[in-house]
N, C-alpha and C positions, 0 to 999 in steps of 0.2 A: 538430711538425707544424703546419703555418699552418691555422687559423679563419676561416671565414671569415661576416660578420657576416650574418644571417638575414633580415634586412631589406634590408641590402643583396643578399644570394644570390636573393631574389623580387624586387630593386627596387622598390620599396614604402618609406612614412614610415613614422616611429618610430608616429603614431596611425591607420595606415592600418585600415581596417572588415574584417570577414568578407568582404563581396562585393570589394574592391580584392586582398585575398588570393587569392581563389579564380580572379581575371582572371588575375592573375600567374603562377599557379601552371598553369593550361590554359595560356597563353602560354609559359609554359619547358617544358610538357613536351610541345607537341608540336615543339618544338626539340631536346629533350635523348632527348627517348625513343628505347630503344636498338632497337625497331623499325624507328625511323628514320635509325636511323645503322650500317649494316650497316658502314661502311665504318672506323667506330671504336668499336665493342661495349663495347671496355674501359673505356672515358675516358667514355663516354656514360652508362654503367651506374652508375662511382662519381657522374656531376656528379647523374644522374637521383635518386639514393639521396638525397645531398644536399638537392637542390633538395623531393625528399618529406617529407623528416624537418624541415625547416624549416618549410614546408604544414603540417604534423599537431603542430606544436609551437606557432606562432601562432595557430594557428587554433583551439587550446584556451585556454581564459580561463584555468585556474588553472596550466598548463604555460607559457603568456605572462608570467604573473605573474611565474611564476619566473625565467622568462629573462633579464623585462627588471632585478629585482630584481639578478641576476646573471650579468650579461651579462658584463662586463669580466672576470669571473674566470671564466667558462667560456671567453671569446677568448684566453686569456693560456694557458692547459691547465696543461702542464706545465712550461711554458718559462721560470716566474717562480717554483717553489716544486720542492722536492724530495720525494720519495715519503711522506718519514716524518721528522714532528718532532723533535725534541730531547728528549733522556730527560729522565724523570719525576725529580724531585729524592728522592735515595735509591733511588736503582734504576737498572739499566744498559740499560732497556726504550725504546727510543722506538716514538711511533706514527704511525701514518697522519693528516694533518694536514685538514683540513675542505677548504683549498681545491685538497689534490691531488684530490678527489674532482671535482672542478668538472669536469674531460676529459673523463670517463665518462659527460655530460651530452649527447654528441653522437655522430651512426652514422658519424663515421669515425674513432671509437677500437677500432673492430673492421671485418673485413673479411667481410662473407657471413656466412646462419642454418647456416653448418657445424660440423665440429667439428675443423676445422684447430686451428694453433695460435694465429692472431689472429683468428678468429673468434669471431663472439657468443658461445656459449654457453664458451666455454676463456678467453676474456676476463674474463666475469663470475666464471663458478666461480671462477677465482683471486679475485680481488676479494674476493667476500664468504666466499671462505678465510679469507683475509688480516684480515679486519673480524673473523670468527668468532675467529679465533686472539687478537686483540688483546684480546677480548673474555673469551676462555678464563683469561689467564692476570689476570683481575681480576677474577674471578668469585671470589666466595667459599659458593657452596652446593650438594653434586653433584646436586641437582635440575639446577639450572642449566646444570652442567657436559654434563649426559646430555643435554639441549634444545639446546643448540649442537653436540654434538657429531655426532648425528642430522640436522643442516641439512643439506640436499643439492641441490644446483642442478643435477644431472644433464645430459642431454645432446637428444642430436636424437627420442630413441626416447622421451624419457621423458615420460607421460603428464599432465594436470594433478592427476587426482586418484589418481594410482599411485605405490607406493613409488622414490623415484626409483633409490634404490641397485639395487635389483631389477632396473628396468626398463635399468639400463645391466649389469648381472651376466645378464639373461637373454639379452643379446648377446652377454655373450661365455664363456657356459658356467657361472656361478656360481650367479646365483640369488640371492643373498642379499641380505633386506631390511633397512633398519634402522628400521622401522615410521615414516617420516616421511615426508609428500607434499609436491611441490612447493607444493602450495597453503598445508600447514604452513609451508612455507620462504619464500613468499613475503608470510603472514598473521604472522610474525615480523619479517623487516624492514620493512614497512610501519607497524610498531606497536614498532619498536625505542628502547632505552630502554641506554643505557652504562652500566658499570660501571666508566667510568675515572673518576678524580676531574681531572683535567687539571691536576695539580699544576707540571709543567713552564712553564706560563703565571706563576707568579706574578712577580710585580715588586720583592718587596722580603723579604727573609730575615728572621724574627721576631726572631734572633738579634742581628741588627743595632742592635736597635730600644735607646733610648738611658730608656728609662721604660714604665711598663704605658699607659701614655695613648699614647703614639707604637706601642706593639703592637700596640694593636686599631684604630687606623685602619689598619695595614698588613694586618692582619687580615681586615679588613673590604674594602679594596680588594683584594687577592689573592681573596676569596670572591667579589666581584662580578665578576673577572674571568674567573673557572674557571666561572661558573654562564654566564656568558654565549658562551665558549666553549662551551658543552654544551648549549648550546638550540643554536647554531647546527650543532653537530655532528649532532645528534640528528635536527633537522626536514633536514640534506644529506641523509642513511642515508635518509630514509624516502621523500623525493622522488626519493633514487635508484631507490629499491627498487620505487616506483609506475610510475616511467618508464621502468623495464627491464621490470616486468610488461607496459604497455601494448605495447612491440613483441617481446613474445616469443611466437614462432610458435604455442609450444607453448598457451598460455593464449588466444591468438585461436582457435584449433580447439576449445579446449575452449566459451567463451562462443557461439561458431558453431552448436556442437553443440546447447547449453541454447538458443539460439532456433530452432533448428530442432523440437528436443523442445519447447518449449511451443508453437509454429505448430501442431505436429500435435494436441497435446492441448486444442487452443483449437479446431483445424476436428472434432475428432471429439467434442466438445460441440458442438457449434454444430450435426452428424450427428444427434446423441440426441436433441435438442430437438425438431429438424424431426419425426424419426420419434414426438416422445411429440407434437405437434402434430397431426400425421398421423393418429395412433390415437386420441386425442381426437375429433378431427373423425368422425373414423369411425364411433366408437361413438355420438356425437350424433346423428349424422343415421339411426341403424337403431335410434335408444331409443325403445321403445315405452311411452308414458306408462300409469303404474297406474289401477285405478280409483280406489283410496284417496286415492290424490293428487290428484284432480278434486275442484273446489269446485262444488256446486250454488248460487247465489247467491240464484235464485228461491225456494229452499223457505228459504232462510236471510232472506229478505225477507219471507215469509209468517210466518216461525213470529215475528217480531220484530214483526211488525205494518205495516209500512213500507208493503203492498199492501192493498188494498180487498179487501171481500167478493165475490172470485172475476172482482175486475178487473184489471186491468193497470196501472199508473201509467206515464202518461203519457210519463216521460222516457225507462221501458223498453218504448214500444211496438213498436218498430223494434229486431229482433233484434241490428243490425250496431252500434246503440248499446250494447244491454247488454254486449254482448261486450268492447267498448270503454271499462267503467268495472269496477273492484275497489270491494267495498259495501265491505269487512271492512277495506281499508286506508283506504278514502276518497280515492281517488286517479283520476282519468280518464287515456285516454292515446288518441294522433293515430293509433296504426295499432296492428296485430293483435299483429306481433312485438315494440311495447314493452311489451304487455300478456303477450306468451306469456315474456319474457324479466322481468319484472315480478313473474312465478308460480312462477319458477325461480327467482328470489333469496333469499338466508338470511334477510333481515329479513321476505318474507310469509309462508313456510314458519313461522317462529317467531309469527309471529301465529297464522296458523289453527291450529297446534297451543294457541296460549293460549287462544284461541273454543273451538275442540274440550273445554277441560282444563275451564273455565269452564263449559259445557256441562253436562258427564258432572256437575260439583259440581251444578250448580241440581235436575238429575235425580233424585241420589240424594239433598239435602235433601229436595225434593217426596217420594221414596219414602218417607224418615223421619218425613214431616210426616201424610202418608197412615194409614202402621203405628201413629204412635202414635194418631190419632182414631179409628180402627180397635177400639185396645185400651185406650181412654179409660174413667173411670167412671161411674156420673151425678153422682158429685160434682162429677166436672168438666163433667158436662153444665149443672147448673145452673150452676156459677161462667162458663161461657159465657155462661149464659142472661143473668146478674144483667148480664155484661160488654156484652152488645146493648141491654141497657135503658141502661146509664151513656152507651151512645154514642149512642144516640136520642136522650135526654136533652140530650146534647150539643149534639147537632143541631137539638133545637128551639132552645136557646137562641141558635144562630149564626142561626137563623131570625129568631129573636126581634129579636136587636141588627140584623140587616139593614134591619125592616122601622119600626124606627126613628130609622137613619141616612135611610131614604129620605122618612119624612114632615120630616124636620129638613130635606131637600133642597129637597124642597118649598115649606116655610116661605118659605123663604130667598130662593125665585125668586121667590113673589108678591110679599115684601115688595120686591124689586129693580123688580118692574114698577108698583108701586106709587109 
């Protein structure tokens, strides 16, 4: 089947941009679109399939990568390479070789998402049959064995995350699972990893070898040549296996679905918020402030001293002032509501209860200090007594030194005017 090249199929350069892409691709399809060509539905349908899959393959950075990496051996398909390698040396097994996978790279190696027999989904089943089988028989452990043999790529009915056997048995009367999901089956070749050794590649027979020093270079290049066969096999499977999930119906409905379930579970939070917003708001504006909660400042200014005897200070003589300044935080404020919103926050709440706490303690030392002169001796009335004499004492003496710092002051000016 002729290829035809993807750059050339948009018209577009080898370094053409996202937007040169996207001109090309509106420009072919309202040419190719089979809306538009009643008159050739057929021809129109395959060029339009085409002309898409090359759009959605370009126009991804790491699906471009690949193409352009592997261009020539995806154009060439099948036409340059046969299904299945050359047996494995000591066995009559040949395999599927890395660049017959290269066809499978593009949508016209099947026809339509049906379940004809060149269709997508009877296209691939085979395929990664075929990959599982080769697989099967170089497996060495029945874990292994029982994991591939559960792979199942089912068909048009069968869901992303439903048993696929199932979902094709409850079409046609069976029912019967084999506990694996498509999504198993497609989180296995994505992440797939061979059990061939690619023995068939080597280049030079051990036996050949004319000394153990001419061995191990044969060795040594036979091993280098098998590992690097086997990275190249291994990252083909997996880039297959990525680029048959991206256009499989079935896994677009499923991803469709997940953004449609989290759109709705994003707007009905986005629902709750508003309504705890709502009742918020609502409860604020009908909360009726306690008395406990109310700070007197005045009588908190009198018992502190801050006020005159039975006057007013000045700064609070004007009510719409005081209202306007917090004593207990030390803080002024330009309107009502930063002062009402000021009174509601946790850092003044935690003060006035520390005033408050500080308070109740000054209160009940004084009551302690009271109880005990209350129930004092006269021993201790006189150790009082003796204690006002030591401090009168005192006090003459600071009397004393004052009133001969101040003749030394004196001294000191005459002799200056002198």
């Amino acid at each position: 089947m002729t290829r035809t090249c993807y750059y050339e199929l948009l018209g577009v350069e080898r370094n053409a941009n996202d937007a040169d892409l996207k001109k090309a691709y509106r420009r072919l399809a309202l040419v190719w679109h089979p809306d538009k060509n009643h008159g050739n539905v057929e021809e129109a349908t395959q060029v339009f399939a085409e002309i898409k899959e090359a759009y959605e393959t370009l126009s991804d950075p790491q699906e471009r990568s690949w193409y352009d990496d592997h261009r020539e051996q995806i154009l060439r398909g099948d036409d340059a390479v046969t299904d299945y390698g050359q047996a494995d040396m000591g066995t009559s097994t040949s395999y599927m070789q890395t660049e017959s996978l290269m066809r499978y790279f593009s949508a016209t190696s099947f026809r339509g998402f049906g379940d004809t027999p060149d269709g997508f989904f009877a296209v691939y089943r085979e395929l990664f049959a075929r990959l599982r089988d080769e697989e099967l028989q170089q497996s060495s452990t029945e874990s292994e064995d029982d994991l591939l043999l559960n792979l199942n790529f089912g068909g048009t009915h069968t869901h992303y995350d439903e048993d696929a056997a199932y979902a094709n048995g409850r079409t046609r009367g069976t029912g019967v699972g084999t506990g694996s999901t498509l999504r198993d089956f497609y989180n296995f070749w994505t992440t797939f990893s061979t059990c061939k050794s690619f023995g068939w590649l080597d280049r030079y027979r051990l036996s050949d070898a004319d000394n153990r020093q001419v061995r191990r270079l044969m060795e040594k290049e036979n091993r280098r040549l098998r590992e690097k066969a086997r990275r190249e096999f291994v990252e083909t499977v997996q880039n297959l296996a990525t680029w048959v999930r991206k256009r499989d119906p079935r896994y677009k409905s499923f991803v469709a679905l997940k953004q449609q379930q989290q759109q709705m579970r994003e707007e009905e939070r986005v629902r709750r918020l508003a309504e705890q917003r709502a009742a918020a708001a609502e409860d604020a504006s009908t909360y009726v402030c306690q008395a406990w909660e109310e700070v007197d400042y005045t009588s908190m200014l009198g018992k502190h001293g801050l006020l005159g005897d039975g006057a007013e200070s000045p700064q609070f003589a004007h009510g719409e002032l005081e209202e306007l300044v917090c004593v207990i935080c030390d803080k002024s404020f330009k309107t009502a509501a930063q002062k009402a919103n000021h009174e509601k926050s946790k850092k003044h709440l935690k003060v006035v209860r520390e005033a408050r706490r500080e308070m109740l303690r000054e209160e009940r030392q004084m009551a302690k200090m009271q109880k005990q002169q209350m129930q004092g001796t006269p021993e201790d009335e006189d150790s009082e007594a003796q204690d006002f004499d030591s401090v009168a004492q005192d006090s003459d003496s600071v009397a004393q030194d004052s009133d001969s710092t101040a003749q030394l002051t004196d001294s000191a000016e005459e002799d200056a005017l002198a």
